[in-house]
N, C-alpha and C positions, 0 to 999 in steps of 0.2 A: 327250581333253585338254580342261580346263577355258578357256572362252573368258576371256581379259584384260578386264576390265571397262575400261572407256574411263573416263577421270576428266573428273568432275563440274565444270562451272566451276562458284564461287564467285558468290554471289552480292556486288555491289556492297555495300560500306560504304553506311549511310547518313549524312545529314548529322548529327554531335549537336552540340550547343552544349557549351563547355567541356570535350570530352571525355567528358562524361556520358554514361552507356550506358541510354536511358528500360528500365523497369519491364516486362516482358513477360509471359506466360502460361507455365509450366513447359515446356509441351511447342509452344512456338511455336520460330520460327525466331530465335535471336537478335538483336539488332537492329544488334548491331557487325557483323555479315557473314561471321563466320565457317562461318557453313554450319549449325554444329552449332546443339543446342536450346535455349532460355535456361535452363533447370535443370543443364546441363552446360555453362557457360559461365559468363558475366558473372551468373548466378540463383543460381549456386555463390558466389560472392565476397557475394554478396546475404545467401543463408542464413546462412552464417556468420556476418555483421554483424550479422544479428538473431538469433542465440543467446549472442551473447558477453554474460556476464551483466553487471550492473552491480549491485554488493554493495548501496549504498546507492542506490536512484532518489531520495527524495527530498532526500537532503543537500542545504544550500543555500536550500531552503523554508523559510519562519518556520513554526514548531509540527512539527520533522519528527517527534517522539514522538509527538504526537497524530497525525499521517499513518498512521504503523505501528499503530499503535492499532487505529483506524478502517476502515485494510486487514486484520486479521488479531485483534482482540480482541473487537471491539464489534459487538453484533449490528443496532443501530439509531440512525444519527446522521448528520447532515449538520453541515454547515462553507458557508459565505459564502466566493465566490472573489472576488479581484479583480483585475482582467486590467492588464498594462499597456497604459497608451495611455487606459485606461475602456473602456465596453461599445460592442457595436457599435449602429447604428441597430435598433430592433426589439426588443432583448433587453435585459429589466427587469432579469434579473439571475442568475448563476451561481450554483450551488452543486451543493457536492460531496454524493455520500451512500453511504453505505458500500455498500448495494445498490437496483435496481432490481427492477418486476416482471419476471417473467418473462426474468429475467437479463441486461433491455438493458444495452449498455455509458452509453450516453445517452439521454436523451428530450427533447425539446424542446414544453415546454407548449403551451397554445391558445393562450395569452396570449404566447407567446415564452420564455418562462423557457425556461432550461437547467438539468438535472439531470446531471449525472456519475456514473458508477458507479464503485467503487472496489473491490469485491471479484466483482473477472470474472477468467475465465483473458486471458492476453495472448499476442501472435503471437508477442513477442522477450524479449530477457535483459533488456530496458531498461524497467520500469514506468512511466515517469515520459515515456519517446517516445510508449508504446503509449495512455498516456492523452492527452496534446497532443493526438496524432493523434486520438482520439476529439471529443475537447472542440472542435477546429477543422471537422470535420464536423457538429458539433452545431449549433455555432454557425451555419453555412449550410443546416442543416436547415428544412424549410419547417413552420410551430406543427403543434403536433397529432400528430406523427411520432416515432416512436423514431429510433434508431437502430444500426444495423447492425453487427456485429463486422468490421471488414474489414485483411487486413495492409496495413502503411504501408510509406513507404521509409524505409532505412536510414538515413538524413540530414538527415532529418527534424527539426523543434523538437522542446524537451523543455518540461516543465511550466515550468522554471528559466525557458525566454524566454518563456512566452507570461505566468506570473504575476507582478502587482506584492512585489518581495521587502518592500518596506516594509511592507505590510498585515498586520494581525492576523490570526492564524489563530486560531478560535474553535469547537470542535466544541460542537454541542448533541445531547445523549445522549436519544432519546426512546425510553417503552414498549414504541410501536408503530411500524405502518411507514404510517399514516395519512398522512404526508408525501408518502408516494406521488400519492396526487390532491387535488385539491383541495378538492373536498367526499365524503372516504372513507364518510360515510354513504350516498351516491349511487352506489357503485361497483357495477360490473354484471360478468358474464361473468367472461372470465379475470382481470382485475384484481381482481374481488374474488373470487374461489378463490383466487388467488397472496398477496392480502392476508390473508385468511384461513389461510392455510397459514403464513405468513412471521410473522404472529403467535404463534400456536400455540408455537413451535420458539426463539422468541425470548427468551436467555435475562437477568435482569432482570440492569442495568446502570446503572452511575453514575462521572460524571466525579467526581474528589475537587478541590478547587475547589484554586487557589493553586500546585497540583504539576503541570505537564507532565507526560502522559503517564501518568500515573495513574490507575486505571480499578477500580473496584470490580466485584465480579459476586455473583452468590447462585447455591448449588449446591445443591441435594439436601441432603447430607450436613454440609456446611460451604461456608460464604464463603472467596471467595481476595480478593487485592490483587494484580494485576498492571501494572507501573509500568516502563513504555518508558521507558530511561537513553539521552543520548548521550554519557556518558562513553566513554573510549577501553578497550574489553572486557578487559584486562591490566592495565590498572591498577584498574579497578572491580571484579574478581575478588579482587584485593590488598586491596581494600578492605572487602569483603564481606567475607572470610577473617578478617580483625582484627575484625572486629565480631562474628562469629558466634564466635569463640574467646576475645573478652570475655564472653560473654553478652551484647552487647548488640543483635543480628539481630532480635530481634522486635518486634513492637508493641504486647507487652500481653499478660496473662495469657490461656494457650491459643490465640496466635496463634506461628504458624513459619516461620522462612526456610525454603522447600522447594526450592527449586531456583530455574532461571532457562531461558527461551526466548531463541532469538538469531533475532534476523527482521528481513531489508532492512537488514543489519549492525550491527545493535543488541543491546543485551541487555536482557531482561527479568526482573529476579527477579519470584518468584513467592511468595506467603505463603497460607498456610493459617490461617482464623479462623473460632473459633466462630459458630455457625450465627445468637445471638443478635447477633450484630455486625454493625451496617448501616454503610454508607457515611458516615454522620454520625458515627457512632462512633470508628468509624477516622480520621478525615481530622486530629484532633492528633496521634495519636502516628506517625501517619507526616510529620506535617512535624517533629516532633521528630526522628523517624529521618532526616530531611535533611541535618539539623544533624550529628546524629552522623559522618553519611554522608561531607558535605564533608568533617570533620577527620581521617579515615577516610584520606580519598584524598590531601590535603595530605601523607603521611605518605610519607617516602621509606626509613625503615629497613627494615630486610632481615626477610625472616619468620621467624619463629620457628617450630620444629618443630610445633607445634600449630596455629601459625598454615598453615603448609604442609598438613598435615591438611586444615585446615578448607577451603582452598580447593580439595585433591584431589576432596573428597565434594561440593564446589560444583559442579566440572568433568563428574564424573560424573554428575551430574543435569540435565545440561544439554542441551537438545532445541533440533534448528534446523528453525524454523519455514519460511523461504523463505531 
């Protein structure tokens, strides 16, 4: 016969402040006292808080089209941050950039500067926590240093507190990723192999000046326009629909509405243009398609059967990006 195990006393609660349960190791002992591990515990309540997603992280951001942009269109650019409160002692100045070498989340210059990365995998559902959390460890980073991927807690700041909302958001679209160091002719080692490599793959890119979110590219085959909307995605589908069922969806001879991406809750249409068509070329008849666009959306009557077409073959070409 199987002996009765004798039960285990419990170990004492610790003291927390405000009921808070601190942050522990998967397989540590929890810190509330319950015996069991912090992954099956208060680590549970944890996980899930950091996968619940958030559709839009940067809603609330001034430039959040140029944000989505910059995370998921644009192969090379940085943006000027500005923190509320201004900078700390030490640190000349923020800025975002869409990636770093060697896929730091942050780097913190000789001189102090802060870098941010913006196209890294993140710990949670929350873009916009997982980068704070980065930028606030940058920020205490000692010059010279990268820095490190590390999960944050769920409770965390979001970009929304830590940046000034009245500042201009301003991305600058470069060739290269020379921004990387400071004198790229001098780069050594891995920096320059990652720089070398991240040029190579990088494909040519231009903001269209005046439009939010507007992003010109060159492909192969043909040039696209791809132009991050924060209209609300049902009624700019509505919108799109009437235009395209006017004829009036494109920009110019041999240029087409092709579809549209949805990314960090936004839509993207997407257009396809001759190979001879540079970013200069384009950037009138797409703020004339602005124009159209608005009166487009202003429009509350009901669709018409062709108009309904048009926006079924919108819906179905539509790719979700994150």
């Amino acid at each position: 016969m199987a002996k009765k195990r004798r039960p285990q006393p419990q170990a004492a609660a610790p003291q927390t402040q405000d009921g808070e349960v601190p942050v522990a190791g998967a397989r540590e002992p929890c810190p509330c006292g319950s015996g069991r591990r912090y992954k099956a515990c208060h680590g549970r309540q944890a996980a899930h808080a950091a996968t619940e997603l958030v559709q839009r992280p940067f809603e609330g951001l001034p430039g959040e089209c140029d944000w989505v942009a910059m995370r998921e269109l644009v192969p090379a650019a940085t943006a000027r941050l500005t923190l509320k409160g201004g900078l700390p002692e030490g640190v000349p100045s923020v800025t975002l950039a869409t990636v770093l070498p060697m896929a730091w989340p942050a780097l913190r210059r000789d001189n102090g500067e802060v870098l941010l990365g913006l196209q890294n995998d993140t710990a949670s559902g929350d873009l916009s926590r997982d980068l704070a959390d980065t930028l606030q460890r940058a920020l205490a980073t000692e010059p010279g240093n990268p820095v490190a991927a590390e999960r944050h807690s769920a409770d965390g700041p979001r970009l929304q507190d830590l940046l000034d909302a009245d500042a201009p958001f301003e991305p600058t679209v470069h060739t290269g990723f020379e921004f990387w160091v400071e004198n790229a002719e001098h780069a050594t080692g891995e920096v320059a192999a990652s720089l070398e490599r991240a040029n190579a793959a990088a494909v040519p890119t231009a903001r269209i000046p005046g439009l939010e979110g507007a992003y010109w590219c060159e492909a192969p085959e043909k040039n696209h326009l791809r132009w991050v909307t924060a209209h609300p995605e049902e009624r700019l589908l509505d919108a799109l629909a009437r235009l395209h069922a006017a004829g009036a969806a494109s920009l110019g001879e041999g240029t087409r509405l092709v579809g549209s991406f949805r990314a960090h809750g936004l839509v993207v249409p997407v257009w396809d243009l001759p190979s001879e068509m540079g970013a200069d070329e384009v950037a009138k008849p797409a703020a004339a398609f602005a124009e159209r666009l608005a009166e487009a959306l202003a429009s509350d009557a009901p669709l018409t059967p062709e108009e309904r077409r048009a926006r079924g073959g919108l819906t179905n070409r539509q790719i979700t990006l994150s």
